[in-house]
C-alpha positions as CSV (number, residue, x, y, z in Angstrom):
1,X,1.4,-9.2,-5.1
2,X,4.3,-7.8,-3.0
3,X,5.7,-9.8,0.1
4,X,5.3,-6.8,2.9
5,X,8.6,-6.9,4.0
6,X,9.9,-6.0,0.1
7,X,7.7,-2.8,0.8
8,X,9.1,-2.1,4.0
9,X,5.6,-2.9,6.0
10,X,5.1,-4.5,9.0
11,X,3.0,-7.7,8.7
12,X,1.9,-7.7,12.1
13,X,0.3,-4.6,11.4
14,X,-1.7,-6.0,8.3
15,X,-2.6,-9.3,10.3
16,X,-3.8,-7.1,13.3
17,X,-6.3,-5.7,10.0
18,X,-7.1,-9.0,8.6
19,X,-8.1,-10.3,12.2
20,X,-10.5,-7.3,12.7
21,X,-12.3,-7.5,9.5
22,X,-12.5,-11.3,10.3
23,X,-13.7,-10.7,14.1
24,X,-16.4,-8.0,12.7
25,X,-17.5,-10.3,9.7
26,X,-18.2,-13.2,12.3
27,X,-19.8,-10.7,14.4
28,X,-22.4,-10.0,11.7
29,X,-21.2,-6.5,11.6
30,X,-21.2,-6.5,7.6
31,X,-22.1,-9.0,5.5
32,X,-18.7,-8.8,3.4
33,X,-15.8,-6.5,3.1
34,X,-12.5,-6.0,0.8
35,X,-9.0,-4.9,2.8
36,X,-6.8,-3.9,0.2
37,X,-3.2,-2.3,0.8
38,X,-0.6,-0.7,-1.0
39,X,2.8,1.4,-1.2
40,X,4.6,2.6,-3.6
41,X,2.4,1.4,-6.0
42,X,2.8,-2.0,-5.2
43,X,-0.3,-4.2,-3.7
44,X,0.9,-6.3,-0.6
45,X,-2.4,-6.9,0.5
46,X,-5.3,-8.1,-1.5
47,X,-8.9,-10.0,0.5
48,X,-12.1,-10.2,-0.1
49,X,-15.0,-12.1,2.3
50,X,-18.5,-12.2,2.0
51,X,-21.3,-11.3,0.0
52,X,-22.3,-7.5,-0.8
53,X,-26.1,-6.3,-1.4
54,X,-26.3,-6.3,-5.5
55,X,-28.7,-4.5,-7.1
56,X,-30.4,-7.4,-8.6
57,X,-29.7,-9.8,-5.4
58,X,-28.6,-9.4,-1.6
59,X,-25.4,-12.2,-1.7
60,X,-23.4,-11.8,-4.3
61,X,-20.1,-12.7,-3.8
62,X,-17.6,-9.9,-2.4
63,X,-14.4,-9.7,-5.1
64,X,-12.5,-7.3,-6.8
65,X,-15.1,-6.6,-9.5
66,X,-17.6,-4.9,-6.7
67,X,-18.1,-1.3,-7.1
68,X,-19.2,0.3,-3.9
69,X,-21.3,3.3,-3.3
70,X,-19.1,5.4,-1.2
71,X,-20.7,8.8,0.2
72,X,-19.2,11.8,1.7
73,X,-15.7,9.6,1.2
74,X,-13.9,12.4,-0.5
75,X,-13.9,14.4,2.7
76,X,-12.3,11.7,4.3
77,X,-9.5,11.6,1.2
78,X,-9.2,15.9,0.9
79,X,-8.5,15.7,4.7
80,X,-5.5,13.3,4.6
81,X,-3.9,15.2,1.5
82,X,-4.5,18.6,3.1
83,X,-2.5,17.2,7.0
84,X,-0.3,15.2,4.6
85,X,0.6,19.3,2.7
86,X,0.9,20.6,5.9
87,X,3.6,17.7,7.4
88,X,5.5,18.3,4.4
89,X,5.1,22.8,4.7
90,X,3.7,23.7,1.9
91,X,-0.2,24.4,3.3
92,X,-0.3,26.6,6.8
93,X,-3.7,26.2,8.5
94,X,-4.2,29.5,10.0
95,X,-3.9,30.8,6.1
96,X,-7.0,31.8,4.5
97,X,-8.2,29.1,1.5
98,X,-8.2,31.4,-1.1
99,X,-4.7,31.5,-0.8
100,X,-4.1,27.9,-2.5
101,X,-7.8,28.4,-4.2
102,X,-8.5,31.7,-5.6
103,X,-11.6,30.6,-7.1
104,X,-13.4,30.5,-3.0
105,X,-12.8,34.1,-3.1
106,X,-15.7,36.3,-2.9
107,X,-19.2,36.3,-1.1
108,X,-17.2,37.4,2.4
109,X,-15.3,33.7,2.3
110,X,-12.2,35.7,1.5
111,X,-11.2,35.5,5.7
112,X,-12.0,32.2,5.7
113,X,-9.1,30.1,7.3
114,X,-7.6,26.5,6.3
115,X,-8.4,24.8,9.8
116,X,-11.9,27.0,9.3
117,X,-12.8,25.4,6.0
118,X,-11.7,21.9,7.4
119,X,-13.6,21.7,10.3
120,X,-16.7,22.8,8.5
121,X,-17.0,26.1,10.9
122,X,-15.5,29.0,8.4
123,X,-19.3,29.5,6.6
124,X,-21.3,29.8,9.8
125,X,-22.6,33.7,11.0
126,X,-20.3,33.7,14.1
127,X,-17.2,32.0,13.2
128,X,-14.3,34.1,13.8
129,X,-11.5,35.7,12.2
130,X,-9.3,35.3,14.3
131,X,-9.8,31.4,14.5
132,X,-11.6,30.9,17.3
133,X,-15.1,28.8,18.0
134,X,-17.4,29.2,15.9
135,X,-20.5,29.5,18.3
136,X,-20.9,32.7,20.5
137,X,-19.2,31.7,24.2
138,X,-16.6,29.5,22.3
139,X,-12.8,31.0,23.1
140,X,-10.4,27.8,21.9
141,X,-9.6,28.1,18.0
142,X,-10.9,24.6,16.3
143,X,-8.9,21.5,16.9
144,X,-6.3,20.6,14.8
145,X,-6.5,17.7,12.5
146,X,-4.3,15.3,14.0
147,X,-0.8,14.6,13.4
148,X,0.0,11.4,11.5
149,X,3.6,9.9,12.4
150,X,5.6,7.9,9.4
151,X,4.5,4.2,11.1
152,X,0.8,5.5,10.5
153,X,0.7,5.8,14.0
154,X,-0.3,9.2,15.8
155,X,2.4,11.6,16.2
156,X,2.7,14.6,19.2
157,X,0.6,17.4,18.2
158,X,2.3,20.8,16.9
């Protein structure tokens, strides 16, 4: 394991994480969870509390050999890569998808926009070219996925 400062982290930061996982687990939130952090490849943060619900038995012990059923988390995942593409200019949102995936072309889709696509409003009958709402009455263009800053922290909008 990496001491945080070697990975340029700050450790309050990670404690502030610990301390909530700890305050929810005592609040009977979960039953167990694992907090596990890296960068550059390197693991400064390893913990594990708890039991998890196994299929065989409700409390087995939480470690690093639990596999967890995670739904819908890819979503979660494609959204930081695509705001992470963007931050560094290589995706615009206001560019249709099939410019980076020509394979969504087709079936009227072809219009369908970036921020469109993200915020699940591109596929519905009265979502707009020209980016805005996606119900009839709505003027303002989706939000924009939010602006990360390098600390992790939230950055000014565009």
């Amino acid at each position: 394991m990496t001491d945080p400062t070697d990975a340029a982290v700050d450790f309050g930061r990670l404690q502030e994480a610990v301390s909530f996982v700890e305050r929810e687990l005592d609040a009977g939130t979960f039953p167990g969870a694992a907090l596990v952090a890296e960068r550059g490849g390197r693991t400064i943060l390893e913990r594990y509390w708890g039991t998890y619900c196994g299929a065989d038995r409700r409390d087995v012990p939480y470690d690093g050999s639990v596999v967890n059923m995670l739904y819908s988390f890819s979503k979660g995942i494609a959204a930081t890569v695509v705001v992470m593409a963007h931050q560094d200019g290589l995706i615009d949102y206001d560019a249709p998808l099939v410019t980076y995936v020509p394979e969504f072309a087709g079936g009227g889709k072809d219009g369908i926009t970036i921020i469109q696509f993200s915020n699940a409003c591109g596929n519905r009958r009265h979502a707009r070219a020209d980016g805005g709402g996606a119900f009839p009455g709505d003027t303002a263009p989706p939000e924009r996925p939010r602006q990360w800053g390098p600390s992790g922290g939230a950055a000014s909008p565009e």
